[in-house]
Structure formats: C-alpha cells, structure tokens
C-alpha positions in Angstrom: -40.0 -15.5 -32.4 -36.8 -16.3 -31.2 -34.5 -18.8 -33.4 -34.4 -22.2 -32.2 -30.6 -23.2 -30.9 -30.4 -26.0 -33.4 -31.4 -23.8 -36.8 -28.2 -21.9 -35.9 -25.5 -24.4 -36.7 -27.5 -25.5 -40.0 -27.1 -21.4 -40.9 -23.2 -21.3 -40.1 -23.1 -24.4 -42.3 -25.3 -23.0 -45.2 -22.9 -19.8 -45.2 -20.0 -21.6 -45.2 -20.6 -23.8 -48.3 -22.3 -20.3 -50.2 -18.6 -18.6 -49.1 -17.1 -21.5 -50.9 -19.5 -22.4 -53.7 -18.3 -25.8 -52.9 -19.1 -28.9 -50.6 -15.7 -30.2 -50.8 -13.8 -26.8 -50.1 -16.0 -26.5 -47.2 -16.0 -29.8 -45.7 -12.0 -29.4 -45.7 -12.2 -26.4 -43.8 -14.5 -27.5 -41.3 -12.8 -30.9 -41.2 -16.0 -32.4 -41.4 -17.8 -34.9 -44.5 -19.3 -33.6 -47.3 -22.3 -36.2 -46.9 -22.1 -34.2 -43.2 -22.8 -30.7 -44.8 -24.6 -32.0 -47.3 -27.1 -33.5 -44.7 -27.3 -30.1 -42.9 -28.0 -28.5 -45.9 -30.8 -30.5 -47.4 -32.7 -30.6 -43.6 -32.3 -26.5 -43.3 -34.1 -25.7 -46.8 -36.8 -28.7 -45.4 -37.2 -26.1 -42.5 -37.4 -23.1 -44.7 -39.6 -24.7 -47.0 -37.4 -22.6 -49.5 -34.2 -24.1 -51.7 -31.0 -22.2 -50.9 -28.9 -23.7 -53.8 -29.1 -24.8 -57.3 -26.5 -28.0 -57.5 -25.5 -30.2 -59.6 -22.4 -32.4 -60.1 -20.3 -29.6 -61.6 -21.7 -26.4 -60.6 -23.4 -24.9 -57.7 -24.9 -21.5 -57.1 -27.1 -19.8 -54.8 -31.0 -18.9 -55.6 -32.4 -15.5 -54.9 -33.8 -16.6 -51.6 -30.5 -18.1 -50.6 -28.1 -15.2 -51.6 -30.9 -13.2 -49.7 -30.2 -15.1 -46.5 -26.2 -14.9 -47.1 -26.5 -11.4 -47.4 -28.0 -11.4 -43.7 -25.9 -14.0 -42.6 -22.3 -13.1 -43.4 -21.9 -10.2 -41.6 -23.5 -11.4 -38.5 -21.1 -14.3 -38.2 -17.7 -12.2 -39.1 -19.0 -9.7 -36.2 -19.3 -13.1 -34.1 -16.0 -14.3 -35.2 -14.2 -10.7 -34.6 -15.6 -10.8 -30.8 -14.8 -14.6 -29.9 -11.1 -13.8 -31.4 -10.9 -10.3 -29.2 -11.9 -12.4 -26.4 -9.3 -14.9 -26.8 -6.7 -12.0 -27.5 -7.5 -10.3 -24.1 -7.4 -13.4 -22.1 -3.6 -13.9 -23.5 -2.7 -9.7 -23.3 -3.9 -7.8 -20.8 -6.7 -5.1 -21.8 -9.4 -3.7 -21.2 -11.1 -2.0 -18.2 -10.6 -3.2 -14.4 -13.1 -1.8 -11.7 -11.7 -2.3 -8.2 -13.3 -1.3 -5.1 -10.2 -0.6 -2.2 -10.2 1.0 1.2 -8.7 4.5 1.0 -5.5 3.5 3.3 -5.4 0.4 0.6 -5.3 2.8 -2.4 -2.7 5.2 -1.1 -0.5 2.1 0.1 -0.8 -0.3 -2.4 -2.3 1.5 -5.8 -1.8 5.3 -6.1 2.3 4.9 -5.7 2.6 2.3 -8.3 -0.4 3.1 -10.7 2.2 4.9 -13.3 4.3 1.7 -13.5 0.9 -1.0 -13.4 0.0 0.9 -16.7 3.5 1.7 -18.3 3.8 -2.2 -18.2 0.4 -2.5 -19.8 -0.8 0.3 -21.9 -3.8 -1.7 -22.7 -5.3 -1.3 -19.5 -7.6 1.0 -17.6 -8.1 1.0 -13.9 -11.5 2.8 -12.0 -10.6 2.5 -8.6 -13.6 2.5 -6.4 -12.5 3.8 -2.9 -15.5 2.5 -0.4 -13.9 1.6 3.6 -17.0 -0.4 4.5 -16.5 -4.1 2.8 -17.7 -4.4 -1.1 -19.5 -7.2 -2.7 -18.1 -7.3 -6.0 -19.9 -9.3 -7.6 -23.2 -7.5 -6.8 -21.9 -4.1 -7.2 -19.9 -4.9 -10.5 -16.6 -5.2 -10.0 -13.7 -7.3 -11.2 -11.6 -6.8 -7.7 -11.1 -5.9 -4.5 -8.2 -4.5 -1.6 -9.1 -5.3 1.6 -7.8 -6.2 5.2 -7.9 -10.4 5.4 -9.3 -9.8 8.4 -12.4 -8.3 7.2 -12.7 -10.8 4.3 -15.7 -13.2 4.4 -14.1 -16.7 4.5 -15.7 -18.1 0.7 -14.1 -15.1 -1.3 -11.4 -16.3 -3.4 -8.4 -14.0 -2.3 -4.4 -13.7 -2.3 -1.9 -12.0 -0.1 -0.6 -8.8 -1.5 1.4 -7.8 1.5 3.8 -9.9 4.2 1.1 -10.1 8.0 1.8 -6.8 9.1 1.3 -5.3 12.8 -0.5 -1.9 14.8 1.9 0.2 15.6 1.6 3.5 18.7 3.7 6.1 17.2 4.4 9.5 18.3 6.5 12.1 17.2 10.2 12.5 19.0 8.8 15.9 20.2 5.8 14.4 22.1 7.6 12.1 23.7 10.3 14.4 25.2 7.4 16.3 26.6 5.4 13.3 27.9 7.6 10.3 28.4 7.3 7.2 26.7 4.7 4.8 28.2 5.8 1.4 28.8 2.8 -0.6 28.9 -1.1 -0.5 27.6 -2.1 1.0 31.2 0.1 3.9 30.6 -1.6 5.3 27.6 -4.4 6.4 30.0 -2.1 9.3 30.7 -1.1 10.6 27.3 -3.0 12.2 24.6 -4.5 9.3 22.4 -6.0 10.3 18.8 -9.3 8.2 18.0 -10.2 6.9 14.7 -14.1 6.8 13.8 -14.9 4.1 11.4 -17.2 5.7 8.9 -19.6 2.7 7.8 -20.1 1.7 11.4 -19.7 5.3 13.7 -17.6 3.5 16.2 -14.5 4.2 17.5 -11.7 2.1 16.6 -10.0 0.1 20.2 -7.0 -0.7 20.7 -6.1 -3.7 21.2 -2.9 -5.5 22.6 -1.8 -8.8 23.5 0.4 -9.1 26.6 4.2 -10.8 25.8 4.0 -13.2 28.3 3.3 -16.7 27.6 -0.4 -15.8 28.8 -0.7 -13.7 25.9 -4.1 -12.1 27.5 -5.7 -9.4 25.5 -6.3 -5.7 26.4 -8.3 -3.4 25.1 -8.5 0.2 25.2 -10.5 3.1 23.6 -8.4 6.6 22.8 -10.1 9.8 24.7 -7.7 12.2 23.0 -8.2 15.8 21.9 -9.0 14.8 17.8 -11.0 12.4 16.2 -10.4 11.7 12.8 -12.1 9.3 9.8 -8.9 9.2 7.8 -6.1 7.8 8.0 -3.9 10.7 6.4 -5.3 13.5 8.7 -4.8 11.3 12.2 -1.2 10.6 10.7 -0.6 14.5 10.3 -1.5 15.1 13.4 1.0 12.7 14.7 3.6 13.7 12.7 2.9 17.5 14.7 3.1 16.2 18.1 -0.4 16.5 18.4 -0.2 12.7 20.3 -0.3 9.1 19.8 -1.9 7.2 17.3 -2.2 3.4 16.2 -1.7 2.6 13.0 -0.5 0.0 10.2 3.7 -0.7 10.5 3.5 -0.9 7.1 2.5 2.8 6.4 4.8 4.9 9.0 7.8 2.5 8.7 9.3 5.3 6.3 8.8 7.8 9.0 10.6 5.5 11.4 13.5 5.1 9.5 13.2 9.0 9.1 13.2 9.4 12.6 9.5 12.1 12.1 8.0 9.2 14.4 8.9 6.8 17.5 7.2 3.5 17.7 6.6 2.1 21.3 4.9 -1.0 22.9 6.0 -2.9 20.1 6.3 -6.3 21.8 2.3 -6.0 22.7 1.1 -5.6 19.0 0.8 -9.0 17.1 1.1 -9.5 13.6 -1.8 -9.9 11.3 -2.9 -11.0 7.8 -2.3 -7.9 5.6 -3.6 -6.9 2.8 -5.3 -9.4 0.1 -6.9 -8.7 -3.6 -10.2 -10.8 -3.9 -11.8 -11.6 -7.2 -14.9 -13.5 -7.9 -13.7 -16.8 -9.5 -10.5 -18.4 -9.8 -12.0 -19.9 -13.2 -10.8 -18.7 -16.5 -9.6 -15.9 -14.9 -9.4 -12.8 -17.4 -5.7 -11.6 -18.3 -6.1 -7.9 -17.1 -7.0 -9.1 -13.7 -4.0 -12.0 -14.1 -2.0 -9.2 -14.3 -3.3 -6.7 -11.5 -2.6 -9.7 -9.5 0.9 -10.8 -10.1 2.1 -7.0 -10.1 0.6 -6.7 -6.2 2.1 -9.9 -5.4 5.5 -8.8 -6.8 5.1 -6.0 -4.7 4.2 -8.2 -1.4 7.7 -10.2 -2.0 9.3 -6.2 -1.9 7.5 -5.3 1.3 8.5 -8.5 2.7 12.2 -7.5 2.1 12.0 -3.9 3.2 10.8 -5.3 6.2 13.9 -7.8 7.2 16.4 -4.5 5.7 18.3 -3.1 8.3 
C-alpha cells in the first residue's frame, strides 16, 4: 500500500529527533518549535499505534520498535539528501549527459570542429549527438536539444540563434567556369551542369530558389537536372570542388573555399539572407547547467561567425 504523502514529513521528523536524542537539538536545526516536533511526534506513534520513544524530562531513548524504524529510515533519507544536493551541484557546474539531435551539415559545421574545446572547458560533460536531417521532436524522442535550420523550426519551440542569417550560395570551381562561362542570371543555369540534392526524409529534390534584385524582388524557382544527385552535403560539395558543376549551398560552409580560391560564387545579389542556425530546447524553466552551457558556447561561436563574415 503506498505511504500516504502526509506520514512522510512526520517520518523525517521522527528521524531527526532519534539522530539527536533531543527535541531541543533538533528543533534548532530545523528552526522550527519543540512543541512543533513534539506534536508531529506524538500524532505519528497515534498512527502507528506503536511508541517510538521512551521520554522523559532528562533523558530520551528510542524503543525497539522505534530504533527498528530508524534503522529503515536513515539511510533512505541520506540517499535522498545525497541526490537533491547532486541535483543542486549540477544545475551550478555543468555535468552530466547531453542528447542532441542535429542535421548532419549542422554537426560538421557547428559541433564536430569544436567538440574537443566544448569538453576541455567542461570535463564533466558527455555529448551523444543524434544526427537525424528530417525535424526531431525532442521532447518525445528524449532529448535535451536540438540544431536545426530556423526555418524548419515549428514556431512554439523555445530556440536561440547560434549563427549570424546566412545565405544559398551557386558555387563552382574556377575550372568549370573557364570551361563553361559564368552565368549571369537564374535563366542561365538552364545551360550548365546543375548538381541536385535529394532530401532524404521527404525524396524530393531540393529547388532553387532566388529572389530577383530589383525592387520587385519576384521569386524564381528552379530545379537542378545535372549529371549527380547526391543526399549529402559533403559528397555534392566534392563534386564541386572537382569541376564536376554547380551546386547551391550554405555561405557559411564554402566561405573557406572562397577565400581559398577552390570555389567561385556567382548570382550572389539574387540569394537572400536567411535565419541560420538555432539550438532549441524544451523549456526555458530551470534550465539545467550542462545545457546552459552547450548554449552559451554556440552563441559565442555565432558572435565569431558574425565577424568572419564582415573580415575582409
């Protein structure tokens, strides 16, 4: 039969008067009356039908059925005291395990690069990273986090930037271009080699998009009808990077190669910027300290992204 919430308290206050063999050394620690404790007392052993302690005005001790119950007792409660302290410690350092579910082109930007530095910062933690490119409900599957595009966020998760908006860029490799020119607007892409991504949840193939620079700012779309299709992110970029042809793709991920000169962006004033990347976690409230902390390391890292970007 399971113990009634209110027999509970009277059974912390029994053990802590039997720990002290004293009302008054226990009502000072508790910071409570002695009539208080003594009160509890007499209305537990009513319960019990069973005395718990022999008192009198100079001596107390505990009868066989009392020290019985102690016996039970005191090693319950210190395991209870251990874990409510442990909880308090790891909400003030942070510790323990973090499950995060990212998109794979999330991971290999934002994670895997910075994963030996997240832990050397705190060796208390341990990260399973969850790599899943369809959206995850963390809350149903389990997790404590996620990485995901804003734009495929639903609007009631609780979520925060971890990059500066970012763009699509059409890249190609210096090669490629010398061979087939540079195209100078969406229509021209119909004549050069276009690699297609396939979304793996859905099957589709991803469109491109653009947005004219004009003040009309009309949208056009167009799907890629190149020689490869790929479903990720690092094989299309290889392929790039070889000439094979154009690809669309995150700024954020071939600026590197840009600066490197491996890649050639064009159409730039027809891609738009975008909310980036955001970490979404299931409640603001009393928000544990290892996730605190996974959080404020990617939003450092957003503020450094921000300034790569505006470096010359």
């Amino acid at each position: 039969m399971p113990i009634e919430p209110s027999l509970l308290s009277s059974l912390t206050w029994f053990a802590h008067i039997a720990r002290h063999r004293s009302f008054t050394k226990a009502a000072a620690e508790m910071e409570v009356t002695r009539a208080a404790l003594s009160q509890h007392l007499k209305g537990l052993e009513e319960r019990l039908g069973v005395r718990l302690l022999n008192r009198t005005t100079r001596d107390m001790s505990l009868t066989a059925e009392g020290q019985r119950l102690l016996d039970v007792l005191q090693p319950a409660l210190n395991a209870v005291e251990r874990a409510v302290s442990e909880l308090g410690e790891a909400h003030e350092e942070p510790s323990g395990l973090i499950r995060m579910n990212s998109s794979r082109i999330a991971a290999r930007l934002l994670i895997e690069p910075y994963l030996g530095d997240l832990l050397a910062r705190h060796p208390k933690l341990r990260l399973e990273l969850v790599l899943n490119d369809g959206f995850s409900n963390i809350v149903a599957d389990g997790m404590d986090a996620g990485l995901r595009l804003g734009e495929s966020l639903d609007e009631h998760v609780v979520a925060v930037p971890v990059t500066p908006p970012i763009e699509m860029a059409v890249v190609g490799s210096p090669a490629y271009f010398e061979w087939h020119g540079l195209p100078e607007s969406p229509a021209d892409l119909t004549r050069h080699n276009c690699l297609a991504y396939r979304f793996t949840s859905s099957g589709t193939i991803d469109r491109w998009s653009f947005t004219s620079p004009d003040a009309e700012a009309h949208t056009v779309a167009f799907e890629p009808k190149g020689n490869a299709v790929f479903n990720d992110d690092e094989n299309m970029l290889n392929a790039a990077l070889q000439g094979v042809g154009l690809i669309k793709y995150l700024d954020i991920c071939v600026r590197q190669h840009l600066k490197d000169g491996r890649l050639v962006r064009v159409l730039a004033s027809w891609c738009r910027p975008f909310p980036g990347f955001y970490l979404y976690v299931p409640s603001r409230a009393q928000m544990p300290a290892k996730v605190r902390a996974l959080m404020d390391f990617l939003v450092v890292r957003r503020e450094q992204f921000a300034m790569e970007r505006h470096r010359p």
